[in-house]
N, C-alpha and C positions, 0 to 999 in steps of 0.2 A: 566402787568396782570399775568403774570408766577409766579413772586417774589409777588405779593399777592397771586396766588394760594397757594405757599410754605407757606405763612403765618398763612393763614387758616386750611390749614393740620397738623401745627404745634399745630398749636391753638386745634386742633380736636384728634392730639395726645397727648395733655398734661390731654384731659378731659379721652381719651380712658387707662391709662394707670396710674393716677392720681387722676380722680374724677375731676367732673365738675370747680369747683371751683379754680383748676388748670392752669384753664384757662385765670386767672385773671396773672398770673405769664407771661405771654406771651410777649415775646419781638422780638425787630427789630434784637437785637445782637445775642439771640439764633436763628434765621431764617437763618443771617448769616452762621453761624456755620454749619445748618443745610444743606444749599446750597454748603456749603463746601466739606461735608460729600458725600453730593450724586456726586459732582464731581468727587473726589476720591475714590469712589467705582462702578463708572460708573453704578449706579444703571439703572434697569430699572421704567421708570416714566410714570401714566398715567392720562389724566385730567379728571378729574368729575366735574359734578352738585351735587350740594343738598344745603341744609339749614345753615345758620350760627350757630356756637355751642352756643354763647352766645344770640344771636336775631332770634330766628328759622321764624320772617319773614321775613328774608334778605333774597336772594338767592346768592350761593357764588361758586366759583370755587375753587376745593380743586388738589393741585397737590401730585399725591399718588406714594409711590415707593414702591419696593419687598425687599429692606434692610430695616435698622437698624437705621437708618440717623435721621429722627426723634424724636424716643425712644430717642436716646443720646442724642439730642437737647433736649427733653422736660423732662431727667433727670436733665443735666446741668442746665437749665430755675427753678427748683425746686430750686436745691441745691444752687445757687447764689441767690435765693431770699431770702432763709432762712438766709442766711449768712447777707444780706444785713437788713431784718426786726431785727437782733439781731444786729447788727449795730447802727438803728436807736433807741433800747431802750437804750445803751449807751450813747451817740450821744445828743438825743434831750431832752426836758420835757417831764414829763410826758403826760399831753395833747395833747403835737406835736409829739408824738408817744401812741399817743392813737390806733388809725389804726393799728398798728405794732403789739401792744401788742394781741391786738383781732383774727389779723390773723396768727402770727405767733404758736400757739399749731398745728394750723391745717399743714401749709407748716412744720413743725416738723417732723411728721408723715410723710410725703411723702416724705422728702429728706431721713430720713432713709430708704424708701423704696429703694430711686434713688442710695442712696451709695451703699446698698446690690447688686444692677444690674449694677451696673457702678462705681466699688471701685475704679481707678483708676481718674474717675473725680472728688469721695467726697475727694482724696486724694492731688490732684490738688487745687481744691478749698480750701477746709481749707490750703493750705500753703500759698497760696495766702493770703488770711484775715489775717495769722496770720503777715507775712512780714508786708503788708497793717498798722496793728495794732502796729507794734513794731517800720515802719518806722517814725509814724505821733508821735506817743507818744515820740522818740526821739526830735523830731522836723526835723527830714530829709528835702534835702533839693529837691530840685523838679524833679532830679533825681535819689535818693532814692527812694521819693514815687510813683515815675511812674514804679519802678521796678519789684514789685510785680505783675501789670497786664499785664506787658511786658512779664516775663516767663511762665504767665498763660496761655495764649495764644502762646506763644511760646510751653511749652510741649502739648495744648488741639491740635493745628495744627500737629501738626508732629506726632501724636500719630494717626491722620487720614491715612498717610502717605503708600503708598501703594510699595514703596522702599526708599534704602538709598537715593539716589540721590530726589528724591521729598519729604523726611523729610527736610533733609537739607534748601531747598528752603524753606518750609511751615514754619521750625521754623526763621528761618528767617521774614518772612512775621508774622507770627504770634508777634514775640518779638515788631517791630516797629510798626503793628497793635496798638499793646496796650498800647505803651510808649504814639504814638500818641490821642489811645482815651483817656488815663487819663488827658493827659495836657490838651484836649479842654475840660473834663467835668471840671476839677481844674479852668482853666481861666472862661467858663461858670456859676459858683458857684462864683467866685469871690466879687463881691460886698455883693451878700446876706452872703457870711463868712463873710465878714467885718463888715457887720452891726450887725450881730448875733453874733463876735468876734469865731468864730468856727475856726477849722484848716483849710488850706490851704498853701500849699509851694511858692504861689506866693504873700502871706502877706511878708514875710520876703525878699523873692529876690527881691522884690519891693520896700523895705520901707515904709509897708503901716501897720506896728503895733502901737496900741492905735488910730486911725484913723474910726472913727465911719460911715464914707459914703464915697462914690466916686463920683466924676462930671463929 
């Protein structure tokens, strides 16, 4: 119940600070971050009632803190989507990035807002895409491409970091955080790259190129 309270707050900070529509950018991985944040700044948290931001006839618990915690979640939540919707016009057809092309002028506009208030994470993030982008067009192998979200996560944690001795830790936790979530979205994607012949590092570690489906 807590970790959806965070969720909703997040959710309610992306419109409060973004515009409604910002809300559609909303993830499990920034809520993370966000619960991160409030540990490491031992915010103070307090619960509320009120309405859903997107369904105002839900009712919902919002968990609210006196930092920052947030904002930098529902800046990051911007700035990774826009990176990702320019991604998918790369990436896909035209039509299978129809959605992208629609939404992305508008998440445009808001990550430049996110970078002006948090240069240090549009700074982060495009280094990330751009690794990302140089290790797949290589043909990198599967850990190459898990590198780039491994240090992303590695500098966004230890940048929380409230001394040496707990950066250390964080970027640690943060590097194998990310190494781990790329390979399980990489191996999750798997089949549908196969059949769409799209990139993927465990086409090749596998033996599974010119191979149109898996059994």
């Amino acid at each position: 119940d807590q970790y959806k309270a965070a969720y909703c707050q997040l959710c309610r900070a992306l419109k409060d600070h973004y515009g409604r529509a910002a809300s559609f950018t909303l993830s499990y991985d920034c809520t993370f971050y966000a619960l991160l944040a409030l540990s490491t700044q031992e915010a103070k948290l307090s619960l509320h009632h009120g309405r859903c931001v997107v369904n105002p006839l839900k009712k919902c618990d919002f968990l609210r803190s006196d930092g920052e915690a947030y904002h930098k979640a529902a800046a990051l939540s911007v700035l990774l989507t826009c990176h990702k919707l320019r991604d998918n016009l790369e990436d896909d057809s035209f039509w299978k990035s129809f959605g992208s092309r629609v939404f992305l002028p508008f998440v445009s506009r808001k990550a430049k807002k996110a970078a002006k208030e948090y240069p240090f994470l549009a700074k982060e993030a495009q280094k990330a895409m751009d690794g990302q982008r140089e290790a797949e067009a290589s043909g990198g192998g599967v850990d190459a491409c898990a590198e780039p979200t491994a240090k992303l996560l590695e500098a966004l944690f230890g940048e929380l970091a409230c001394d040496k001795m707990q950066g250390a830790a964080l970027e640690r936790f943060g590097y194998f955080l990310g190494r781990w979530i790329y390979l399980m979205d990489a191996a999750d994607d798997l089949m549908d790259d196969v059949k769409e012949k799209a990139f993927n590092p465990f086409i090749s570690r596998l033996g599974l190129e010119g191979k149109e489906e898996l059994t």
